[in-house]
N, C-alpha and C positions, 0 to 999 in steps of 0.2 A: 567622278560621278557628275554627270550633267542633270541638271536642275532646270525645269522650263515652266512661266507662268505664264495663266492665258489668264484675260481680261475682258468678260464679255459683258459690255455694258446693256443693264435695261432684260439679263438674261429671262428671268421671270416671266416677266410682261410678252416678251416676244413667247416663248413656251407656249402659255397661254392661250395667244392671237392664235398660233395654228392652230389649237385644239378648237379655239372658238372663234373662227374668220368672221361670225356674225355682228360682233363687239372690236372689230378693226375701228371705226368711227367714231365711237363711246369714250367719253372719258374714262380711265379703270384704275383702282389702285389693286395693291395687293396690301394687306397687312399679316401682321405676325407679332407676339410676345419677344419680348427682352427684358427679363426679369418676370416681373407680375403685371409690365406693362403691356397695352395694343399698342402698337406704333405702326408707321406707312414704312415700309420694306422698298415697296419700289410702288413706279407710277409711271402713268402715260405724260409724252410733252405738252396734252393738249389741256394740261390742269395747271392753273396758275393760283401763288400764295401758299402752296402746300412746297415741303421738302420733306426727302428721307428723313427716320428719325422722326417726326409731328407725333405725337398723339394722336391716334383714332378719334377720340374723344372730339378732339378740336376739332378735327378734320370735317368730320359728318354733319356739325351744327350749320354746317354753309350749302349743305347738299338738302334736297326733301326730296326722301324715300329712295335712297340706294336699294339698289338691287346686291345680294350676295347670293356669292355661287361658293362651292367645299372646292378648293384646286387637288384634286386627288396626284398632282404629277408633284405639287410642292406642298402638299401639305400645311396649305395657309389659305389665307380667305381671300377671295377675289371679289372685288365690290367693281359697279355698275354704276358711276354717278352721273346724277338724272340734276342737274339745276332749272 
């Protein structure tokens, strides 16, 4: 039996970009639950001090007034950060 793994790094984010070319330049994260928590799932390069894994919580006291969109292709929250 052959076994084969793909590794698409940043898959989310890229998703996304196509659905919404107008947020190519934006900083964006995506969040999502693990447990009872929010946590960052993934993000763009162009955010510095955050990593996968962060707390939402933490995350948004650096931001004022994120933008959230529903990601209907992943089913998690797509945020707009606006500094």
């Amino acid at each position: 039996m052959n076994v084969a793994c793909l590794i698409l790094p940043n898959f989310k984010i890229k998703a996304e970009l196509k659905r919404r070319p107008h947020l190519s330049k934006k900083q964006i994260l995506i969040s999502g639950f693990v447990g009872n928590k929010e946590v960052v799932i993934d993000h763009t390069k162009n955010i510095s001090g955050i990593c996968k894994g962060s707390l939402l919580k933490d995350v948004l006291v650096k931001f004022k007034k994120p933008r959230c969109f529903l990601s209907k292709m992943t089913n998690t929250i797509l945020m707009c950060l606006i500094n």
